[in-house]
ZAMARGU-4260 file (C-alpha; in steps of 0.2 Angstrom, whole numbers, plus 5000, padded with zeros to 4 digits):
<rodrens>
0) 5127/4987/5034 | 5122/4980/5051 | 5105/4986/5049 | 5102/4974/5030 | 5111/4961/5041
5) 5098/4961/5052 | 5085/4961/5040 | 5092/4946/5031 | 5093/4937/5048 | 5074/4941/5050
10) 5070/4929/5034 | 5082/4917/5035 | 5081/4912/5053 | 5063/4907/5050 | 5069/4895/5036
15) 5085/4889/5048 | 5081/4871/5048 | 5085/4872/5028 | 5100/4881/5027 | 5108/4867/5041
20) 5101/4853/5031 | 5110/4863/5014 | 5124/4867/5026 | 5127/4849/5030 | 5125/4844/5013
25) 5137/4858/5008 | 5149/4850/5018 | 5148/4832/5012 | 5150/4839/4995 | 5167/4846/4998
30) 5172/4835/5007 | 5168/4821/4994 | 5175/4834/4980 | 5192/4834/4989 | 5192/4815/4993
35) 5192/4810/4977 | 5207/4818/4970 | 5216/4806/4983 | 5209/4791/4974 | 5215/4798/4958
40) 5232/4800/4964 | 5234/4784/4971 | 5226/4776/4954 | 5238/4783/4945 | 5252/4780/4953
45) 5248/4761/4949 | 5246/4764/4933 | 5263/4772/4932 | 5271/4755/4945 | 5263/4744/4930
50) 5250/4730/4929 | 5258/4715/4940 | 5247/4713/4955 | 5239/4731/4955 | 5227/4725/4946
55) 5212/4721/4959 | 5219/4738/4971 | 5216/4749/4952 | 5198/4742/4953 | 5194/4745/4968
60) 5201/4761/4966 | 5190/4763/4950 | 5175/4759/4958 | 5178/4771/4974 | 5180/4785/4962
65) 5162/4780/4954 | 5154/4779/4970 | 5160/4797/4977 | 5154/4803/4960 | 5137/4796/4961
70) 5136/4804/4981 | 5143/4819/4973 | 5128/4824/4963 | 5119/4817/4976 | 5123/4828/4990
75) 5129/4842/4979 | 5108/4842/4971 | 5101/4841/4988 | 5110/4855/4995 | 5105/4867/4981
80) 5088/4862/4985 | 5088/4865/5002 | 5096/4882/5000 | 5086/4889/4984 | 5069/4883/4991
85) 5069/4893/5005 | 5076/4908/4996 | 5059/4906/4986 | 5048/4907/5000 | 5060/4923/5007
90) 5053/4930/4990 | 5036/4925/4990 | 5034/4933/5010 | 5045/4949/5006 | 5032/4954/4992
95) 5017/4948/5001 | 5023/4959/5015 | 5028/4972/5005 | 5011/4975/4996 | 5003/4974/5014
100) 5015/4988/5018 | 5011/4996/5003 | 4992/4997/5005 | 4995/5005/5022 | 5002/5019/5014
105) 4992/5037/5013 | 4991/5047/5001 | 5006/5057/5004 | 5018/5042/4998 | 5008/5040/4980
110) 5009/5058/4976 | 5029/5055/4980 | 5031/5040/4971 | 5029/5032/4954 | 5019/5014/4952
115) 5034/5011/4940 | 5046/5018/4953 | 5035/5006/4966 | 5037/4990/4954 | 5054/4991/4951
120) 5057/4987/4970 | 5044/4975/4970 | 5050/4967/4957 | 5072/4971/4957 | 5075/4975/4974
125) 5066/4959/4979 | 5073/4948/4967 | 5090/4955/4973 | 5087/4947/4992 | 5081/4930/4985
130) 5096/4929/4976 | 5107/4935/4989 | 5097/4921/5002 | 5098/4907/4989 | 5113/4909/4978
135) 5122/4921/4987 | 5122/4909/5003 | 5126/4894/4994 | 5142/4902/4985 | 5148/4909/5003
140) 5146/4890/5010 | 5155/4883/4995 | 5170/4898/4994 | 5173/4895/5015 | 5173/4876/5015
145) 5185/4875/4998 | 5196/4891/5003 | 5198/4879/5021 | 5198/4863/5018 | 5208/4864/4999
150) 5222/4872/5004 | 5223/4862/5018 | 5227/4846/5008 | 5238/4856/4997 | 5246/4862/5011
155) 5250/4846/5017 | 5257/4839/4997 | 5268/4857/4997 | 5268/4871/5009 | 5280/4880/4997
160) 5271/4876/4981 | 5252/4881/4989 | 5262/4896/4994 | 5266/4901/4978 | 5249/4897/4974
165) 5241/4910/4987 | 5252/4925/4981 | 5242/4929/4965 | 5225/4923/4973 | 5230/4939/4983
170) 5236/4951/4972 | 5217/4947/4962 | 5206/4946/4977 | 5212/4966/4982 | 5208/4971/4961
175) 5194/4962/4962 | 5188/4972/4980 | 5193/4988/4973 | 5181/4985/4957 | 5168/4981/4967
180) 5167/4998/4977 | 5165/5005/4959 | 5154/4994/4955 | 5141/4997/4971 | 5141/5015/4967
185) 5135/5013/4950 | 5124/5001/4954 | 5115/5014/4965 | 5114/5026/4949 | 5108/5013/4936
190) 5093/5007/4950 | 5086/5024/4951 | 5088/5028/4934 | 5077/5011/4932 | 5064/5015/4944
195) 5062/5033/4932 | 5063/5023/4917 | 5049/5011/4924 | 5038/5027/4930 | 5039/5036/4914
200) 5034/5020/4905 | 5020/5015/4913 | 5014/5033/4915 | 5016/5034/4895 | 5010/5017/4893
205) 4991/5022/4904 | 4991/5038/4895 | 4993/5032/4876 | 4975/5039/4871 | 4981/5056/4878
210) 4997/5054/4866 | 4990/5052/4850 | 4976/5064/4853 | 4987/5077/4854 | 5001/5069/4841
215) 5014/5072/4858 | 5024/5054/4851 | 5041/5064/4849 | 5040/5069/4867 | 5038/5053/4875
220) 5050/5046/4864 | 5061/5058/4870 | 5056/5058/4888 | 5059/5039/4887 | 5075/5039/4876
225) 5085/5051/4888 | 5081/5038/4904 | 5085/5026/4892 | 5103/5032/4890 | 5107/5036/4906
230) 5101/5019/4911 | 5113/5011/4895 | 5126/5024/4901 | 5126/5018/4918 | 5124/4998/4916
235) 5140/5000/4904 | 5150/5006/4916 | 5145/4992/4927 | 5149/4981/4911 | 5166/4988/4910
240) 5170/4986/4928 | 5164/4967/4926 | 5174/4963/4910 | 5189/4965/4918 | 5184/4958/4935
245) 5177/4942/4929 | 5191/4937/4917 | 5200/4941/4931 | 5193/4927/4943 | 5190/4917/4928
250) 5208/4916/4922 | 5215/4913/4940 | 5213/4892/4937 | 5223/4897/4922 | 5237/4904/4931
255) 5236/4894/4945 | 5238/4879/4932 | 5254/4888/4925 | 5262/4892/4941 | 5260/4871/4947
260) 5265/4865/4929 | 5283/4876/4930 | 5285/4871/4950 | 5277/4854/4952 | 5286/4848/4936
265) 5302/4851/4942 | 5297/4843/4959 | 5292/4827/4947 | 5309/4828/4938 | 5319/4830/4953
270) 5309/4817/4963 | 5300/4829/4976 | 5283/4825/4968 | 5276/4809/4959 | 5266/4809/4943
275) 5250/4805/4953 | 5254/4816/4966 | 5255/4832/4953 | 5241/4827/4947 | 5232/4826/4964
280) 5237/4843/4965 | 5230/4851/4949 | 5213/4842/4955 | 5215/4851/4971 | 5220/4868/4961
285) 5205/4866/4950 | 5195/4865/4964 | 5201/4881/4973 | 5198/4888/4957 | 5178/4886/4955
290) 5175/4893/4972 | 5187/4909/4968 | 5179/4909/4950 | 5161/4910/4960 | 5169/4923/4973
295) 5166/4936/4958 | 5149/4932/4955 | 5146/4933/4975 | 5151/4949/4977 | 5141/4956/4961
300) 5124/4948/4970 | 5130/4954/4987 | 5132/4972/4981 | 5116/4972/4971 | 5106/4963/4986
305) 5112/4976/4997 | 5108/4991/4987 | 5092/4982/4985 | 5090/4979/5003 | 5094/4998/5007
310) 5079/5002/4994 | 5064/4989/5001 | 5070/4997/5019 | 5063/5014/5013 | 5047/5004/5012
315) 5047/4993/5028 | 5052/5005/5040 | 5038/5018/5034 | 5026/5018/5047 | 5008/5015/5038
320) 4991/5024/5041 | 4983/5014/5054 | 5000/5006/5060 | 5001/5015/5078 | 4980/5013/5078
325) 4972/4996/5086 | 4958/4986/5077 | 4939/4990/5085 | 4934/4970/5092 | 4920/4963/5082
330) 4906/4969/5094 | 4910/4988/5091 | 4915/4986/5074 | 4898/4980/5070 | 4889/4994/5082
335) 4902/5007/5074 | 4886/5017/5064 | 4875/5014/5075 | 4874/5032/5078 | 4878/5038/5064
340) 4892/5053/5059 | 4896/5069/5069 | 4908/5082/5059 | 4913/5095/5073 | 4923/5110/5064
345) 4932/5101/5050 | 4947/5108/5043 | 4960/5099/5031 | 4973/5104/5022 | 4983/5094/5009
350) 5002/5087/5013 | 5008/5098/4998 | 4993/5113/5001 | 4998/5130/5009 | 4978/5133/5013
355) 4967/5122/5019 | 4954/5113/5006 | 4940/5113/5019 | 4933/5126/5034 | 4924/5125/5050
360) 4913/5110/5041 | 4900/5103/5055 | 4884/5094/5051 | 4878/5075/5058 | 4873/5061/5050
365) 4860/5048/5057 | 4857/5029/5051 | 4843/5029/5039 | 4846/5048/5032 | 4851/5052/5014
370) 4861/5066/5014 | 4868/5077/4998 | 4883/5087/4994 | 4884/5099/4980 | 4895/5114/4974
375) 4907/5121/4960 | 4919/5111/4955 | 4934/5112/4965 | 4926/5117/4979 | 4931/5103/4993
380) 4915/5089/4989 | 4929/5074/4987 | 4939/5080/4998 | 4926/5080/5013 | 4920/5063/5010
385) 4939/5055/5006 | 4936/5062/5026 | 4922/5054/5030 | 4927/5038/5023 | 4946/5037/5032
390) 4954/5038/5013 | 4963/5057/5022 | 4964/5059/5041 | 4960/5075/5045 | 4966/5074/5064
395) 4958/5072/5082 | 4942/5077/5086 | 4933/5081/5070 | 4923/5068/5064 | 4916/5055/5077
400) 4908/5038/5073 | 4893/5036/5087 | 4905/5044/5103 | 4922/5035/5095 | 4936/5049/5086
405) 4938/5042/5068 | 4955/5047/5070 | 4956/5031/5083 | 4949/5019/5072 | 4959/5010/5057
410) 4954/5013/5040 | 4949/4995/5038 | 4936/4994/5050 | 4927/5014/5044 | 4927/5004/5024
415) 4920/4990/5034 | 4903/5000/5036 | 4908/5015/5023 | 4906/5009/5004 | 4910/5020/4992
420) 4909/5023/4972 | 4921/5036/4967 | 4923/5047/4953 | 4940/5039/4945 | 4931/5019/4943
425) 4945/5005/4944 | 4940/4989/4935 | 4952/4974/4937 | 4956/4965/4921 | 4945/4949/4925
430) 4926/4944/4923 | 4913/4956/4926 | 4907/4945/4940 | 4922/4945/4951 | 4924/4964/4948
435) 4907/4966/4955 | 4909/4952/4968 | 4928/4956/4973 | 4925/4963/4992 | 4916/4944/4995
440) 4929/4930/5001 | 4914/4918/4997 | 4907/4913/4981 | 4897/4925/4970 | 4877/4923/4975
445) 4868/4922/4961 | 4852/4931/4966 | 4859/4943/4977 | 4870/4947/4960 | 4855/4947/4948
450) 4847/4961/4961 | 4862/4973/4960 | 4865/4972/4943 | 4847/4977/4940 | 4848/4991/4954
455) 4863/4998/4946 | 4855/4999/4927 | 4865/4984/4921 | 4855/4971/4917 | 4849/4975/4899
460) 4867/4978/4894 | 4872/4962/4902 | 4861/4954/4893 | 4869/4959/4875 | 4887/4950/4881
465) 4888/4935/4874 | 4897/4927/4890 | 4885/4938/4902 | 4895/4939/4921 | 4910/4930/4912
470) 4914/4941/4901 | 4932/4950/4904 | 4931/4970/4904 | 4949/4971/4899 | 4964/4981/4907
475) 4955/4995/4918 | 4938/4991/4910 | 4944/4999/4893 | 4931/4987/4884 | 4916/4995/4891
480) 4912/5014/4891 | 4913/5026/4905 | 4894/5023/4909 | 4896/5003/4910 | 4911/5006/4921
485) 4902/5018/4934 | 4886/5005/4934 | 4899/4988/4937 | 4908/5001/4951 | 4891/5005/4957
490) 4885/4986/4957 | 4902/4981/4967 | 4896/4994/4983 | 4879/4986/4982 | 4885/4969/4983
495) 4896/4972/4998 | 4884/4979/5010 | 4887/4991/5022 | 4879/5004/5032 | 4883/5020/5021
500) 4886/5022/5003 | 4892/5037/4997 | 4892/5039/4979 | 4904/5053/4972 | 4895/5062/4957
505) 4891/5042/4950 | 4876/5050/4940 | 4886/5063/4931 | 4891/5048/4917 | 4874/5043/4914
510) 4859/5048/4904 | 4843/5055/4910 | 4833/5038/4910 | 4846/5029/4917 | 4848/5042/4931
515) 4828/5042/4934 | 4830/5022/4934 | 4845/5025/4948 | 4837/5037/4958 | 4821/5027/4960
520) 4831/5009/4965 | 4843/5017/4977 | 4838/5030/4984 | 4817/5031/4984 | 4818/5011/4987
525) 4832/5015/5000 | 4846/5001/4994 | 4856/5005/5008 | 4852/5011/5024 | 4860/5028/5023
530) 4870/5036/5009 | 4879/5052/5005 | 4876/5059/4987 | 4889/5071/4979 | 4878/5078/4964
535) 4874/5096/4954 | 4859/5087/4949 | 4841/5094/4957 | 4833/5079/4951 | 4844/5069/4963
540) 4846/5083/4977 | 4828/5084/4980 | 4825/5064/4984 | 4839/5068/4999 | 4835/5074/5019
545) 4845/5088/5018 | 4859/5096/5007 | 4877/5104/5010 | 4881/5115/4998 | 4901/5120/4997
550) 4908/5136/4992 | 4929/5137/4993 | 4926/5123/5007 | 4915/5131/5018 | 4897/5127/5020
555) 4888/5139/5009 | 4871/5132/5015 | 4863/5116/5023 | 4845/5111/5021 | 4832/5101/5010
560) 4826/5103/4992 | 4814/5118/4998 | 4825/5128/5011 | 4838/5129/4999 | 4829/5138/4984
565) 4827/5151/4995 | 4843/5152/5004 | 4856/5148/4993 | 4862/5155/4976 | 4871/5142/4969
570) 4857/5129/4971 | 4843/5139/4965 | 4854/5144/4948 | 4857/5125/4945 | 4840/5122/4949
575) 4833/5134/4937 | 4845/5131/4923 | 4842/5109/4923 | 4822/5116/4923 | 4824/5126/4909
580) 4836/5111/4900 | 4822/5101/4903 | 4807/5111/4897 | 4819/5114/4880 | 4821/5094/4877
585) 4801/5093/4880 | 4798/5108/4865 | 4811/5099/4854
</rodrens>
């Protein structure tokens, strides 16, 4: 508890200034709520002394009453304002924060967790504090100020009435603390069966094409229906729990009202009391009732914002990627290539592996070079350049930049020279244009954009859009084919320049003229300065320096176009098979 006490203090102390302005103007507000009924009573006590010369103290009276009403709204709109709006900006910081923390994360943390487990935090758990900052702080100003100050004045109209007042306020208040313990614990049941639900939807939701390919409708229906139940079964016991609680506090005025009607009356009729001051009384009553009606609602936010709080911890307090690694200065950060790669006996195993991926891997490479990767599938090509690029971190003293341990350097600053187009393209539902411009914080160049798009095989196809650049790709890109997205992905890495590209098996979605055309502008014309080329293709392998050939992730062989039809198996049988393809197409 003292832990998400803390945390809340972190937010809310920045915003302090706010809450004492709402404060103070919580304060007036009760105070002007329990002034008035005063006023009242003294009104209509003249009204019960009759009209001969009470008529100018009645006005007066009147108009007082008017005037505290009007400040009323007045101070009461002002201090919800000066309570919620910083609750709002808690909001907007917590998630900008969290999404910072989020992209800090490795890949260890996404293979553990869901995006519809991640959402629901971002979205419920959040949503939780603000209303805990906004509401929740208002409500606990209100309930301390009116439980204070109201029995105070009742206090002072009848000790022995307010105490038969406080007798059933304690009987409820120790229901209602009770109910609540229940109700925390099956509010923690109902968020994670949420954050399943979300997963499984959104995991459904990406893989509908998969679904009605293989006719599986039943058993995501049924995947989906038995979270669903849980999360129904879960939320009804909370509705349970809530439906007795809440009439509870809610029909507290009511029995207050009883209590003073049956006592207060007979003070009335036996003189104790007058009809003004009974009803100054029942003003005050109904005014300790809001606050103990609100009480409820306070401890339903209070429990959910804490369980909330306990969930957005998980997040903070995990320690990112780069977190314990300082940023290079701008100097280095710009000379960070400058002599190129070393790989000195590279070995990584997976989180979740039992055996590493890759083995005693050792090669260089120098600015300028264009360096290949090929092997069978599975056998460590992504893996070694998700090393190269800082996406995995194999550990200390295995790849250097220039004389500098990658394992030092933040992943920011390697993708600040390293660009690369991956296998598994990701397109943002926006304009062609910004998908390819994205990585630039100024606005789109037009030439330099033209030039890309025509280096990455594009420009016909743009050309056949109606809106050109503008027009939207859709959810993931789903309105353009595999080929368009890995050309647009392509395009993007151009744009952003940097001192290696590595393009991971980019031609493998494309047809043989397009891959001549590809092979001509980035690599014969050298579009960047260096660049790594994961490919089983001979026709792209050949244009390179020198080649790494991977088998079970070790190297297998190393060497140009020539040096490895004699040495390595695997390259001269892809070689020879991609000849004969080609001498078949020319027959046909």
């Amino acid at each position: 508890m003292l832990s998400k006490l803390k945390f809340l203090l972190k937010y809310t102390h920045q915003y302090r200034w706010w809450y004492t302005g709402g404060i103070i103007f919580l304060i007036l507000t009760v105070w002007t709520s329990i002034t008035i009924p005063g006023f009242i009573q003294k009104t209509i006590d003249l009204i019960a002394a009759g009209r001969v010369g009470n008529e100018s103290e009645f006005h007066k009276n009147v108009l007082i009453i008017v005037g505290l009403a009007v400040g009323l709204i007045l101070v009461r709109t002002l201090s919800r304002i000066l309570i919620f709006f910083p609750a709002r900006l808690i909001e907007r910081q917590l998630k900008g924060e969290m999404f910072q923390k989020l992209a800090s994360f490795g890949k260890d943390y996404y293979d553990k967790n869901s995006t519809g487990n991640i959402i629901s935090r971002v979205n419920n758990d959040i949503n939780g504090v603000r209303m805990i900052t906004g509401f929740g702080i208002l409500q606990i100003g209100n309930i301390l100020l009116s439980l204070s100050l109201t029995p105070y004045m009742m206090w002072k109209l009848s000790p022995m009435l307010t105490l038969y007042c406080i007798i059933p306020m304690v009987v409820v208040f120790f229901i209602v603390r009770y109910g609540m313990k229940v109700m925390v614990k099956n509010t923690h049941a109902r968020m994670d069966t949420l954050q399943m639900l979300s997963g499984k939807i959104i995991s459904f939701l990406s893989g509908n094409s998969v679904i009605k390919s293989y006719n599986i409708y039943e058993h995501a229906e049924n995947k989906v229906e038995t979270d669903n139940i849980s999360y129904y079964e879960a939320s009804l016991k909370i509705s349970w729990i809530r439906s007795f609680v809440i009439p509870l506090l809610g029909n507290l005025g009511q029995i207050l009202k009883i209590i003073i009607f049956f006592v207060g009356g007979m003070y009335v009729i036996n003189g104790k009391f007058t009809i003004g001051e009974l009803t100054e009384y029942i003003a005050y009553a109904a005014l300790l009732a809001h606050p103990i009606m609100g009480l409820g609602w306070v401890l339903t936010i209070f429990q959910q914002g804490m369980v909330g709080i306990s969930s957005i911890q998980t997040i903070m307090d995990r320690k990112g990627t780069d977190d314990d690694r300082k940023a290079l200065p701008e100097s280095k950060k710009k000379e960070l290539f400058k002599e190129g790669i070393r790989v000195e006996n590279l070995n990584y195993t997976y989180h979740n592996g039992d055996k590493p991926v890759l083995k005693d891997i050792s090669f260089s490479i120098k600015p300028g070079q264009i360096v290949g990767i090929t092997g069978k599938v599975g056998s460590g090509k992504t893996t070694l350049i998700q090393c190269l690029n800082g996406y995995l971190r194999p550990g200390a003293g295995q790849i250097f930049y220039g004389d500098i341990d990658a394992d030092s350097i933040r992943s920011e600053d390697i993708r600040s020279v390293v660009n690369t187009v991956s296998q598994e393209v990701f397109l943002f539902s926006d304009s062609i244009e910004n998908n390819i411009g994205l990585t630039s914080d100024e606005t789109i160049d037009e030439k330099r954009f033209d030039d890309v798009i025509y280096k990455s095989a594009f420009a016909d196809e743009l050309l056949r859009f109606p809106k050109k650049g503008q027009t939207m790709v859709g959810e993931k890109g789903i309105m353009l084919s595999g080929g368009q997205k890995q050309r647009i992905s392509l395009a993007r890495a151009l744009y952003t320049q940097g001192e290696l590209l590595i393009l991971d098996d980019v031609f493998s979605a494309v047809d043989t003229d397009t891959e001549r055309f590809l092979i001509k502008q980035i690599v014969e014309n050298y579009a960047v300065k260096s660049m790594v080329v994961i490919s089983n293709r001979v026709s792209v392998l050949e244009k390179t320096d020198f080649t790494i050939v991977l088998e079970d992730g070790k190297m297998a062989a190393i060497g140009n176009h020539e040096e490895l039809l004699k040495y390595s198996d695997f390259y001269r049988d892809i070689a020879k098979l991609q000849q004969e393809g080609e001498t078949k197409k020319e027959r046909q």
